[in-house]
C-alpha positions as YAML, in Angstrom:
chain: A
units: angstrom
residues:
- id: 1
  name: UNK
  ca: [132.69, 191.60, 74.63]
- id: 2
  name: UNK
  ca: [130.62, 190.62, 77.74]
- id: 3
  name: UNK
  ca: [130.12, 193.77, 79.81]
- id: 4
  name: UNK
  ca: [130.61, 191.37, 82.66]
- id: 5
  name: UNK
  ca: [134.03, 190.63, 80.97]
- id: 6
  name: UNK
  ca: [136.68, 193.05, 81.71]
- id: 7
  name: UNK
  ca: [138.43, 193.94, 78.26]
- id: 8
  name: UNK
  ca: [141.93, 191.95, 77.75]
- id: 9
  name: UNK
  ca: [143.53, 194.87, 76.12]
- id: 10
  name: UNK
  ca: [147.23, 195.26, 74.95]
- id: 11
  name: UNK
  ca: [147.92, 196.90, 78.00]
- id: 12
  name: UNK
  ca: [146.49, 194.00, 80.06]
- id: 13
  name: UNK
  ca: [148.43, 191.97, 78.56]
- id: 14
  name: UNK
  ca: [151.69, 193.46, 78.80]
- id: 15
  name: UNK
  ca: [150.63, 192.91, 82.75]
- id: 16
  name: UNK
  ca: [149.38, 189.00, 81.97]
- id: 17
  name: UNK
  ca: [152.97, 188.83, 80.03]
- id: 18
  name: UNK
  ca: [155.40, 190.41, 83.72]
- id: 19
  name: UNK
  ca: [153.17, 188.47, 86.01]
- id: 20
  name: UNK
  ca: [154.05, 185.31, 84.14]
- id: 21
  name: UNK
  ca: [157.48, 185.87, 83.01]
- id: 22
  name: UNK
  ca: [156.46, 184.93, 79.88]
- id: 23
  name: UNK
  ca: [158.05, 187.89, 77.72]
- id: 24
  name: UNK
  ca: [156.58, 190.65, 75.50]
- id: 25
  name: UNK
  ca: [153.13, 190.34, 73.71]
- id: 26
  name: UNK
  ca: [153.79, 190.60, 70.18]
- id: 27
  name: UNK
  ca: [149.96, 191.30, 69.51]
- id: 28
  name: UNK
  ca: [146.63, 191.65, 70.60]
- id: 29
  name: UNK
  ca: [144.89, 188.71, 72.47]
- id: 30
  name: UNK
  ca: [142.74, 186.85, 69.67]
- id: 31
  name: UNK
  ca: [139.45, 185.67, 70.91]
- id: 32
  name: UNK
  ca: [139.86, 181.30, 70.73]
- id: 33
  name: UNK
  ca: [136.65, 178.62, 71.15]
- id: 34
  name: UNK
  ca: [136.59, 177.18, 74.59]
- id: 35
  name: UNK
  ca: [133.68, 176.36, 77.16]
- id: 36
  name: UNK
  ca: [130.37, 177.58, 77.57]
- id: 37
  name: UNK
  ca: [131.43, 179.25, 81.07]
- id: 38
  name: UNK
  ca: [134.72, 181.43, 80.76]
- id: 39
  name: UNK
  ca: [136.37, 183.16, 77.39]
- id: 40
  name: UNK
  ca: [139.32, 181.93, 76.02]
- id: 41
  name: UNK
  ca: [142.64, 184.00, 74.26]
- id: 42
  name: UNK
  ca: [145.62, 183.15, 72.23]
- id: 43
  name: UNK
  ca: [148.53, 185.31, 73.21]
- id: 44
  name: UNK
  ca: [151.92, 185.34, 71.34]
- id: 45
  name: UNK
  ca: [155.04, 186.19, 73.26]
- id: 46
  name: UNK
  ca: [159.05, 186.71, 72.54]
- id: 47
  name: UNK
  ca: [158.98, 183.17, 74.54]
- id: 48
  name: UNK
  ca: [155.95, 181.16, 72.95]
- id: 49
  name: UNK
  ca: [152.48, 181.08, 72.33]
- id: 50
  name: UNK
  ca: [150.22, 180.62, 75.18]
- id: 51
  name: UNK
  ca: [146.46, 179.82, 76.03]
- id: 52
  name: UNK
  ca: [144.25, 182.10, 78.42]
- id: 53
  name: UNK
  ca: [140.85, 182.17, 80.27]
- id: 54
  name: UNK
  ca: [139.29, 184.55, 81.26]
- id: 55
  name: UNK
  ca: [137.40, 183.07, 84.24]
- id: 56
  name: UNK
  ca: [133.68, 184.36, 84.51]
- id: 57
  name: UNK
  ca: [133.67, 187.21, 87.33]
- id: 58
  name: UNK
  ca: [130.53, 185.03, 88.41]
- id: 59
  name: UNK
  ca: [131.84, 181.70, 89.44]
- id: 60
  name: UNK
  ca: [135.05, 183.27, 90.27]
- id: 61
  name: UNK
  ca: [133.08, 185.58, 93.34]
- id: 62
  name: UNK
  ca: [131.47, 182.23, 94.66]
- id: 63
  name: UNK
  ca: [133.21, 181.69, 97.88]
- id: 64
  name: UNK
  ca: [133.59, 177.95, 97.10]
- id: 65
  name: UNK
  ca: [135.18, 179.02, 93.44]
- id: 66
  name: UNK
  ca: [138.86, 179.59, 94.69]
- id: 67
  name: UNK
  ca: [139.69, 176.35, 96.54]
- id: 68
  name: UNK
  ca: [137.59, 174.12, 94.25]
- id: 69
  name: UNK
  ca: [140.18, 175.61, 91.74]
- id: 70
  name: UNK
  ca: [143.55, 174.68, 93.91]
- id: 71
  name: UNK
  ca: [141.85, 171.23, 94.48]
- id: 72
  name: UNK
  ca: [141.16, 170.60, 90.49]
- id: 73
  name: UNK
  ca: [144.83, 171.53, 89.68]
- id: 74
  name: UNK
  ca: [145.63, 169.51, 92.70]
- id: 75
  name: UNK
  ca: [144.11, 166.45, 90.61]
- id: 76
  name: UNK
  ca: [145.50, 167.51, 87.56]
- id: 77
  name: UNK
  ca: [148.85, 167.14, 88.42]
- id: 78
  name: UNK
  ca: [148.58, 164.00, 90.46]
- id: 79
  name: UNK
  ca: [147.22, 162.45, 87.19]
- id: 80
  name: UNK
  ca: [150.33, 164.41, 84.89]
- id: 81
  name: UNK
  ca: [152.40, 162.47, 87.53]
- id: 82
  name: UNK
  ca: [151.08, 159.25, 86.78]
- id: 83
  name: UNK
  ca: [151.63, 159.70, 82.97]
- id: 84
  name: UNK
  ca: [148.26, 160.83, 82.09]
- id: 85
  name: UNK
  ca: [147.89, 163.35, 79.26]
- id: 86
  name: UNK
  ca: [147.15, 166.44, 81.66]
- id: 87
  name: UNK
  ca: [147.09, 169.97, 80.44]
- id: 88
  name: UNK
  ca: [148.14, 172.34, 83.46]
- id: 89
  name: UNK
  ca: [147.54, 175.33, 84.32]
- id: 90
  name: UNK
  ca: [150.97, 177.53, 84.59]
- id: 91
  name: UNK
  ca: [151.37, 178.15, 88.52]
- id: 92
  name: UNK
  ca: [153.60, 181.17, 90.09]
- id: 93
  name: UNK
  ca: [154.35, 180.43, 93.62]
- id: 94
  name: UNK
  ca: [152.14, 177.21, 93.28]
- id: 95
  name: UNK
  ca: [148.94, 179.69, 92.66]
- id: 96
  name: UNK
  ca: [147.40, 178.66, 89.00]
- id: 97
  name: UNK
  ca: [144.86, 181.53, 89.63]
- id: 98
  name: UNK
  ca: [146.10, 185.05, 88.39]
- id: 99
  name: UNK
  ca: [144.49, 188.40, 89.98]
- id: 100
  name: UNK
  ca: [145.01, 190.76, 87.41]
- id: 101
  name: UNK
  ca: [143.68, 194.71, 86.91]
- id: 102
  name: UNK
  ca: [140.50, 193.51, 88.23]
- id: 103
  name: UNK
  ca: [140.12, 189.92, 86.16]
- id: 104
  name: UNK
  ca: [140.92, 186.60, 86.95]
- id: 105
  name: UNK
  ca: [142.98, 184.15, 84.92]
- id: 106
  name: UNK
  ca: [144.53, 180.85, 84.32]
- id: 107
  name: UNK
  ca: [147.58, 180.22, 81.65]
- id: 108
  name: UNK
  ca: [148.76, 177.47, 79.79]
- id: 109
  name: UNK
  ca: [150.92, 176.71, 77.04]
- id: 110
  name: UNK
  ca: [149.81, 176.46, 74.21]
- id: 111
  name: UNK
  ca: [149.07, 172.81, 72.68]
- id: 112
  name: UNK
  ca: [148.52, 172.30, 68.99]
- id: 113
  name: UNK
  ca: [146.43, 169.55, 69.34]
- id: 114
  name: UNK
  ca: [142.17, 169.78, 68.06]
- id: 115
  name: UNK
  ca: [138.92, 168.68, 69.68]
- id: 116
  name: UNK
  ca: [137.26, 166.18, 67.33]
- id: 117
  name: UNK
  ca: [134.13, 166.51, 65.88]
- id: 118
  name: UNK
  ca: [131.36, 163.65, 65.93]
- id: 119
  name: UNK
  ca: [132.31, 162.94, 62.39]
- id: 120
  name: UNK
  ca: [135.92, 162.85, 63.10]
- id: 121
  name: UNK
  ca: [135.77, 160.28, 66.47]
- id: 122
  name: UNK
  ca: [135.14, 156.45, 65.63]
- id: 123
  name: UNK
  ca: [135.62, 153.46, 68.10]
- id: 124
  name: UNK
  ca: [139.61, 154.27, 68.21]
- id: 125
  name: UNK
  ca: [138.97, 157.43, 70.74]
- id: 126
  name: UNK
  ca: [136.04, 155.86, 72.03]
- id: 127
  name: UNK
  ca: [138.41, 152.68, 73.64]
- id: 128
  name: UNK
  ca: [141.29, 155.20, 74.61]
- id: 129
  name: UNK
  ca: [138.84, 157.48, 76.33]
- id: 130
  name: UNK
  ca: [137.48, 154.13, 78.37]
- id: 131
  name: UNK
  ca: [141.07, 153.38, 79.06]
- id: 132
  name: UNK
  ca: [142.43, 156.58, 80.53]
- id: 133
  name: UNK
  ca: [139.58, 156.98, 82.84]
- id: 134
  name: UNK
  ca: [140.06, 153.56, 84.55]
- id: 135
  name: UNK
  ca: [143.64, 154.92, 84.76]
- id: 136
  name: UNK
  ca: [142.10, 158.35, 86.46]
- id: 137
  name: UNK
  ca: [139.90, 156.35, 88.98]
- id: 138
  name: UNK
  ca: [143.34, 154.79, 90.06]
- id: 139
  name: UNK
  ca: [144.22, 157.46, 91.34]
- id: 140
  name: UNK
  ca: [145.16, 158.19, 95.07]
- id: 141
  name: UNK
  ca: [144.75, 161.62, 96.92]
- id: 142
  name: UNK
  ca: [144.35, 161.87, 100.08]
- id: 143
  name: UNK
  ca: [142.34, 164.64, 101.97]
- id: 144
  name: UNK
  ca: [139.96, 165.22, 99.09]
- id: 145
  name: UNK
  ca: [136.08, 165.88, 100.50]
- id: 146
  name: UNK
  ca: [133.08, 164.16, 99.45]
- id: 147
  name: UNK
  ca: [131.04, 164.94, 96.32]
- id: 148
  name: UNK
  ca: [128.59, 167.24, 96.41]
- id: 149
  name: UNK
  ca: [125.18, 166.37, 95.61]
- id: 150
  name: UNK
  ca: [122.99, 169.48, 95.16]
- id: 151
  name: UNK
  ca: [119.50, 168.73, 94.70]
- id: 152
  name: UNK
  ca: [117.27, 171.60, 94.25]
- id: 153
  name: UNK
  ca: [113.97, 171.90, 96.20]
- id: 154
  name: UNK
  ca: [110.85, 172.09, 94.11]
- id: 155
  name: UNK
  ca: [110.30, 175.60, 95.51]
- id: 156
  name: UNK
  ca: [113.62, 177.04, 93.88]
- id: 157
  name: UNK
  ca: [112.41, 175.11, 90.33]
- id: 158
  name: UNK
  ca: [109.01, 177.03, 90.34]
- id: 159
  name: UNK
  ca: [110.52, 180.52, 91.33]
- id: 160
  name: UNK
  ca: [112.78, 180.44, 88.17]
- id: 161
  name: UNK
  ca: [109.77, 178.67, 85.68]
- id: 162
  name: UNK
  ca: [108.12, 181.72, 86.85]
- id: 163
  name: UNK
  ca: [110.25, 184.45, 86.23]
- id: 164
  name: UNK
  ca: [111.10, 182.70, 82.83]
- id: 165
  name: UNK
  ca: [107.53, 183.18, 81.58]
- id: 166
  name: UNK
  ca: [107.71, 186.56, 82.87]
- id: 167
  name: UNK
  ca: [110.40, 187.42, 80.34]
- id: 168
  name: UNK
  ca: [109.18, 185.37, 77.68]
- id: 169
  name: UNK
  ca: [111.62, 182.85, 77.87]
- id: 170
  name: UNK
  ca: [111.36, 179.95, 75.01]
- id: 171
  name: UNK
  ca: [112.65, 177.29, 78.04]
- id: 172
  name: UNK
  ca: [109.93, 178.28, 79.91]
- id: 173
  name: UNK
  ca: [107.50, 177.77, 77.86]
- id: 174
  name: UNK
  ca: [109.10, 174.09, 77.18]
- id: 175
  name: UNK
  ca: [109.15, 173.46, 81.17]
- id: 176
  name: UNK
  ca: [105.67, 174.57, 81.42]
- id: 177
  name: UNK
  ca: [104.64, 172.92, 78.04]
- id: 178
  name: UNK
  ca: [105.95, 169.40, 80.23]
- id: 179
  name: UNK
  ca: [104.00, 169.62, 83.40]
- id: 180
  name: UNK
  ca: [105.60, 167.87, 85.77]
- id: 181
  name: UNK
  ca: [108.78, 166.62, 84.00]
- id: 182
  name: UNK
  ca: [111.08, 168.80, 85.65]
- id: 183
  name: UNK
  ca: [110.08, 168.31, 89.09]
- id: 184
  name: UNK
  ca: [109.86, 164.34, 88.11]
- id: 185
  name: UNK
  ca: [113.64, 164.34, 87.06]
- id: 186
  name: UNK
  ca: [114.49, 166.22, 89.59]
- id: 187
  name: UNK
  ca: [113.20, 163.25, 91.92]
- id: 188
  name: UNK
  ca: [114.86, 160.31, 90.23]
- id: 189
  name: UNK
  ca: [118.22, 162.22, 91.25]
- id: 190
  name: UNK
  ca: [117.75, 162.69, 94.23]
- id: 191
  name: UNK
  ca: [116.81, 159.19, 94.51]
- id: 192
  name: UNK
  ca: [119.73, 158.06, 92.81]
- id: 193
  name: UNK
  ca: [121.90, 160.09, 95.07]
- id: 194
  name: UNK
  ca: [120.92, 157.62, 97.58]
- id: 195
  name: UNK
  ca: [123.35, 155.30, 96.00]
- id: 196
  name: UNK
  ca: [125.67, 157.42, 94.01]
- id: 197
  name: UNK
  ca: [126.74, 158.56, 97.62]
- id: 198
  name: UNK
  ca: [128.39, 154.79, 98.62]
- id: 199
  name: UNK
  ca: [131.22, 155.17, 96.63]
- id: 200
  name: UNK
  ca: [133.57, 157.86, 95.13]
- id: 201
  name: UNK
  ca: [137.29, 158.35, 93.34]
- id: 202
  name: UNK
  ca: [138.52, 161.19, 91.83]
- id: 203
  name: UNK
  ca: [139.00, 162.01, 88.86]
- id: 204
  name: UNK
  ca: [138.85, 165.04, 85.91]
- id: 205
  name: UNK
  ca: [134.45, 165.20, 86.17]
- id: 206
  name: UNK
  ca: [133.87, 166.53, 82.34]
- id: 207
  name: UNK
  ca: [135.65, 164.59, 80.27]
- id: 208
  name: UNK
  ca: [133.26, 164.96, 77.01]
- id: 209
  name: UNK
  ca: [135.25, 165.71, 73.39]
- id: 210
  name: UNK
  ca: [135.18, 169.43, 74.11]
- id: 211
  name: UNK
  ca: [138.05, 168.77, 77.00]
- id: 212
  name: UNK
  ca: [139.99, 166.53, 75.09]
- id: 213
  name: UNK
  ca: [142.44, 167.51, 72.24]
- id: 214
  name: UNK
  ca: [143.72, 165.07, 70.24]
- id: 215
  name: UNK
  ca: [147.32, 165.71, 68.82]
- id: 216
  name: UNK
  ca: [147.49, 163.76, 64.78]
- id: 217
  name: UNK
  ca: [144.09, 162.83, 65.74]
- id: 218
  name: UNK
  ca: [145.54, 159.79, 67.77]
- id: 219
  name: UNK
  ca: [147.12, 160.98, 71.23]
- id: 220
  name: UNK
  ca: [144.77, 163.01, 73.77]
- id: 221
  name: UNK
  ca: [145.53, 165.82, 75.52]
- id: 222
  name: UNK
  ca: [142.79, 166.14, 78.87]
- id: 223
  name: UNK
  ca: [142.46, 170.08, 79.35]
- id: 224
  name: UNK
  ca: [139.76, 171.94, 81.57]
- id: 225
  name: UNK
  ca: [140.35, 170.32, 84.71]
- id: 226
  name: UNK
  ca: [138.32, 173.00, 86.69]
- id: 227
  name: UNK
  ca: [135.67, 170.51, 87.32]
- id: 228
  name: UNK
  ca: [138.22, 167.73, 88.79]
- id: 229
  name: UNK
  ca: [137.87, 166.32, 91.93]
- id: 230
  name: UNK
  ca: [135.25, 163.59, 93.66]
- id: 231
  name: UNK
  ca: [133.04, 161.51, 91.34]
- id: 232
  name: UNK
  ca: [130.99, 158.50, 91.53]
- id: 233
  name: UNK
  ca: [132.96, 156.34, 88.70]
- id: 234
  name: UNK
  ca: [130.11, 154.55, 87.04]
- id: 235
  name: UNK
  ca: [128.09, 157.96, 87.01]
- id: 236
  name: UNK
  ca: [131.34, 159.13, 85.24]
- id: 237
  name: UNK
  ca: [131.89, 156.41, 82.62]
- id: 238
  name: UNK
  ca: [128.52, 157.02, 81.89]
- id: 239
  name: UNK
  ca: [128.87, 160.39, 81.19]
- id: 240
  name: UNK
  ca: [131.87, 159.67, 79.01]
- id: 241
  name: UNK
  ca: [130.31, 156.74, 77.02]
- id: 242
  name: UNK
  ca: [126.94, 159.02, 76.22]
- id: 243
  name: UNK
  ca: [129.18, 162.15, 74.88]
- id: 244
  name: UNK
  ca: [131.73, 160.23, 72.92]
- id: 245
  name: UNK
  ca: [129.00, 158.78, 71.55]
- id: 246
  name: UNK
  ca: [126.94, 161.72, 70.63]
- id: 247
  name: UNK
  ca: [126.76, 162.43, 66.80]
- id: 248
  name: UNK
  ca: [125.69, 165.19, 64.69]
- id: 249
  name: UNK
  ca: [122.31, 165.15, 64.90]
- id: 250
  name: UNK
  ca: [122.13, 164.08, 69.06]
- id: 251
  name: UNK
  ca: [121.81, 160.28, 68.57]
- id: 252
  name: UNK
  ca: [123.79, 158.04, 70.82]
- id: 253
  name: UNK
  ca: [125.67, 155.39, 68.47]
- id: 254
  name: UNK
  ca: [125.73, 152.05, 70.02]
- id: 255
  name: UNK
  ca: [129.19, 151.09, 68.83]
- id: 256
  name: UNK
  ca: [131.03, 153.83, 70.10]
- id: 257
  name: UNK
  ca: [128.84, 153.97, 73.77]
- id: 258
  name: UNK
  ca: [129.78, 150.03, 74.14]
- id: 259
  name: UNK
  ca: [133.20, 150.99, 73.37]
- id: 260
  name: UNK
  ca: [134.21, 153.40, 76.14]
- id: 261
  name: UNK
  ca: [132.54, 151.10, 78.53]
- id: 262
  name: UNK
  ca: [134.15, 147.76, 76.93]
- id: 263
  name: UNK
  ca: [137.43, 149.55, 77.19]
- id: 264
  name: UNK
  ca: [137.04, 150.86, 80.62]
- id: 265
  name: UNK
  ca: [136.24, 147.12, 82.27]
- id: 266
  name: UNK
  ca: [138.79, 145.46, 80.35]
- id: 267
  name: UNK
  ca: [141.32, 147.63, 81.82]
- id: 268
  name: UNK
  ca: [139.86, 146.17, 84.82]
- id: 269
  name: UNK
  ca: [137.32, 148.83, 85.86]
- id: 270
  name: UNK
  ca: [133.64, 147.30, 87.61]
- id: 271
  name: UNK
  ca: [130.50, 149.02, 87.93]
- id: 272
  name: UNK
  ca: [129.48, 149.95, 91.62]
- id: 273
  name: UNK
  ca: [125.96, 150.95, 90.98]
- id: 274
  name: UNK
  ca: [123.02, 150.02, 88.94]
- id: 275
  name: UNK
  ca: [123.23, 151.78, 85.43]
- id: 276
  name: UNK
  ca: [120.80, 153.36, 85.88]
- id: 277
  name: UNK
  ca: [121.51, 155.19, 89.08]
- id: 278
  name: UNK
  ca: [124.56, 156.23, 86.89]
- id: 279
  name: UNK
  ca: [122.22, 157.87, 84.08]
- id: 280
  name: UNK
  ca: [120.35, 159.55, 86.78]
- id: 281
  name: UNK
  ca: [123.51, 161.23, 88.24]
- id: 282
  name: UNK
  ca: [124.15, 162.38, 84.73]
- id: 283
  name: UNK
  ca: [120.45, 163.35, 84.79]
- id: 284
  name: UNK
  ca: [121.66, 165.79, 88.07]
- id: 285
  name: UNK
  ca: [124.33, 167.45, 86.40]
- id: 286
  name: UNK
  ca: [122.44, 168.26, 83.40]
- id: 287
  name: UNK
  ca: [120.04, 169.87, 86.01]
- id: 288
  name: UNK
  ca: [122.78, 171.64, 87.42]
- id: 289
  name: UNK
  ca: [123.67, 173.24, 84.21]
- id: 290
  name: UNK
  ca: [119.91, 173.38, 83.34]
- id: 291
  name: UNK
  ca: [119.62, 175.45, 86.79]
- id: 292
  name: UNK
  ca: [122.37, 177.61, 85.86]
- id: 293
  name: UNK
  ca: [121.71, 178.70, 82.09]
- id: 294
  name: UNK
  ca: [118.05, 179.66, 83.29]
- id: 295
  name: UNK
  ca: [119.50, 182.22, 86.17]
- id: 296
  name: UNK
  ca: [121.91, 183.56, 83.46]
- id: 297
  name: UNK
  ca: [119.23, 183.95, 81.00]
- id: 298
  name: UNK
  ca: [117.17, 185.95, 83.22]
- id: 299
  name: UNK
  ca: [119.38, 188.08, 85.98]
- id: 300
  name: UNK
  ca: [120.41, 191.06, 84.55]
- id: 301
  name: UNK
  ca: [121.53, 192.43, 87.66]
- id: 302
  name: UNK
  ca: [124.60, 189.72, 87.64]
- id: 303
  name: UNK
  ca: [124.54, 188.57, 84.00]
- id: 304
  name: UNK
  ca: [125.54, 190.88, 80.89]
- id: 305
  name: UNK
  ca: [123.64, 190.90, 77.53]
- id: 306
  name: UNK
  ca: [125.45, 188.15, 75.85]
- id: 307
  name: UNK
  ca: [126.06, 186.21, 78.85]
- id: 308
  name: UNK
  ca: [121.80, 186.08, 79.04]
- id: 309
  name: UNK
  ca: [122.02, 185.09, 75.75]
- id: 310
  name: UNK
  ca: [124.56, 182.54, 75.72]
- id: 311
  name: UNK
  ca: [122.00, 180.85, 79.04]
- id: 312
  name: UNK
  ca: [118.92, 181.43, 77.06]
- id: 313
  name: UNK
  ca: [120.06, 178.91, 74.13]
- id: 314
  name: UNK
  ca: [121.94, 176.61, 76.82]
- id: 315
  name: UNK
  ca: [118.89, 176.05, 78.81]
- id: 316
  name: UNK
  ca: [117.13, 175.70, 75.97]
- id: 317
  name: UNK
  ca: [119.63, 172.74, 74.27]
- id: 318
  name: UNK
  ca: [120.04, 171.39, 77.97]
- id: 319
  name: UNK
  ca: [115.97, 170.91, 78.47]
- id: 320
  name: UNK
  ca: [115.63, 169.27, 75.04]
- id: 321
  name: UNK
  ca: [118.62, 166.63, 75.87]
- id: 322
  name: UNK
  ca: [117.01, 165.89, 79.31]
- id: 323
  name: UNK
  ca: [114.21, 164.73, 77.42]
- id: 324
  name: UNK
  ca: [115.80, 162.51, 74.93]
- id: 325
  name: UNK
  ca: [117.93, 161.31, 78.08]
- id: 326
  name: UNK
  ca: [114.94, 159.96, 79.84]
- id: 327
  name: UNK
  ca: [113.56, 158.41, 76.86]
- id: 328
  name: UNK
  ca: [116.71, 155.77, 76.42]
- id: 329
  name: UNK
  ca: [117.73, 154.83, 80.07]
- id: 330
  name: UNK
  ca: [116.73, 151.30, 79.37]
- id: 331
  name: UNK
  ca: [118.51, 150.99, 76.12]
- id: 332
  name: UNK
  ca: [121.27, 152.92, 77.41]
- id: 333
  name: UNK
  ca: [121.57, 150.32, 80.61]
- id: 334
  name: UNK
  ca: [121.23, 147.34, 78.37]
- id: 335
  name: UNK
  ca: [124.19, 148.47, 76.02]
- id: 336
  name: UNK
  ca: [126.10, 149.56, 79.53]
- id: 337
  name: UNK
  ca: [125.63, 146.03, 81.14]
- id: 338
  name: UNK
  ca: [126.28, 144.41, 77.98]
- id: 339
  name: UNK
  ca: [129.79, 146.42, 77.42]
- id: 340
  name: UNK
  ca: [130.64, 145.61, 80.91]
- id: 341
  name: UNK
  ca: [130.42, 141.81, 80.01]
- id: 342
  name: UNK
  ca: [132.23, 141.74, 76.72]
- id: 343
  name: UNK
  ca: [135.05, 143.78, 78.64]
- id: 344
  name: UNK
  ca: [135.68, 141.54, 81.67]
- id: 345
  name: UNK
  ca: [135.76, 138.81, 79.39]
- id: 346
  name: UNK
  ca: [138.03, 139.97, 77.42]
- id: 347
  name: UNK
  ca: [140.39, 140.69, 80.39]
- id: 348
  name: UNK
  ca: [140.04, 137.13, 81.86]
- id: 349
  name: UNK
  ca: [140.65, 136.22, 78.28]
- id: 350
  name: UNK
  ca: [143.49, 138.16, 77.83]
- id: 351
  name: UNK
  ca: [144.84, 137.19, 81.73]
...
């Protein structure tokens, strides 16, 4: 265990179990995959089984952490309500966020359904992820803000390059091995933003196969809705078509990419920006991440030893897909603006 992580003991959970209502434990909490950011536990009850994350003590001190929370649940449950596959978070007193013994947590019950691995997705999940996130963009909710798009200055980019070659950091010596590549990307984002900032809807922000499971392998399940709230769609579907299209060994398989796209505008979704503007705002979030995993790897202070560790080979996997990302934006915006065709003429077709 994290030393950042409290322990979720039996006791703990006995406490987890009142707070809830949800019975006795009938065992230990058993550790469960789940995201790169927060820890995940299985918990049986006398009422059910149940899952539980443990949300990182570091996010959850940001002072924007708590009502960018409220807001993504908000979403959530506006897209349960309009029959979309949503996975919420169990809410006492309409609070989805649990202060417990000196931890945070979220619950939910517990949903037998699998993520798929590249070798287990074809075109099938491909199409139905296209479809349900034209059905997300439809969405209405009022009083959401605007995105946020954080740019870093070149400043903050050499400060942390820096204290990664200080400790010998195998990202580091990738940055510095590229010159000016990161400060380059960093550039054609904030570029992009120019554009990305016309139009926005909202919608679940991370929908890549880790958030979705898939119950018989045919009907989704959309869980980790933490990042949910204001998106550019096209930057989005973008997003969705490159990881659903991901396979084993990174490539981007033209089939399935087309597919999520094809899917998405003959449900009658458009694109509002140039492709790729779109790619670019992916670019920014893989940044984002990027910008992350390299403060985690390195601040000991906040960060315990697996944490660091868990950065270290996340910037590291991050810096090597920004570089196969800016090697196929053309190809990438060819397929895009070919997918978009094929789908709206299928829907006049079809009309």
């Amino acid at each position: 265990m994290d030393q950042a992580y409290e322990e979720v003991d039996y006791l703990k959970i006995g406490e987890i179990c009142r707070y809830y209502g949800i019975g006795t434990p009938l065992a230990e909490a058993e550790p469960i995959s789940g995201g790169y950011l927060h820890q995940m536990r299985l918990i049986h009850t006398t009422t059910g089984r149940y899952a539980l994350k443990v949300l990182n003590p570091e996010i959850i001190a940001r002072p924007e952490a708590r009502p960018n929370y409220l807001r993504s649940e908000q979403v959530a449950r506006a897209a349960a309500a309009a029959g979309i596959p949503a996975v919420l978070a169990i809410a006492v007193q309409g609070n989805p966020l649990a202060d417990i013994a000196g931890s945070t947590y979220m619950l939910f019950e517990w949903n037998a359904g699998s993520m798929l691995s590249p070798s287990e997705r074809d075109n099938r999940h491909a199409r139905a992820i296209g479809e349900l996130l034209y059905r997300l963009h439809e969405l209405e909710l009022p009083d959401m803000p605007s995105p946020s798009w954080k740019v870093y200055p070149q400043s903050h980019w050499e400060s942390l390059l820096e204290r990664g070659i200080r400790s010998h950091m195998s990202w580091a010596q990738s940055i510095e091995a590229r010159g000016q590549a990161l400060l380059e990307w960093n550039k054609l984002y904030e570029d992009a933003c120019v554009q990305l900032r016309q139009k926005a809807v909202v919608s679940h922000c991370d929908l890549n196969p880790r958030n979705v499971l898939w119950e018989n392998g045919s009907e989704p399940y959309l869980i980790d809705w933490e990042s949910a709230g204001p998106i550019h769609p096209t930057m989005e579907l973008i997003d969705a078509a490159i990881s659903w299209s991901e396979q084993e060994d990174g490539n981007i398989d033209r089939s399935a990419f087309m597919a999520v796209i094809e899917a998405y505008a003959k449900a009658g979704g458009m694109a509002h920006t140039r492709i790729e503007d779109a790619i670019y705002g992916r670019m920014g979030s893989m940044l984002d991440w990027l910008e992350y995993n390299m403060r985690r790897s390195i601040d000991t202070a906040v960060f315990g030893e697996d944490e660091r560790k868990l950065g270290a080979e996340q910037a590291d996997l991050t810096f090597a897909s920004l570089q196969t990302l800016t090697a196929d934006v053309q190809i990438w915006s060819e397929w895009a603006n070919e997918a978009f065709r094929l789908g709206i003429l299928s829907r006049s077709e079809w009309i």
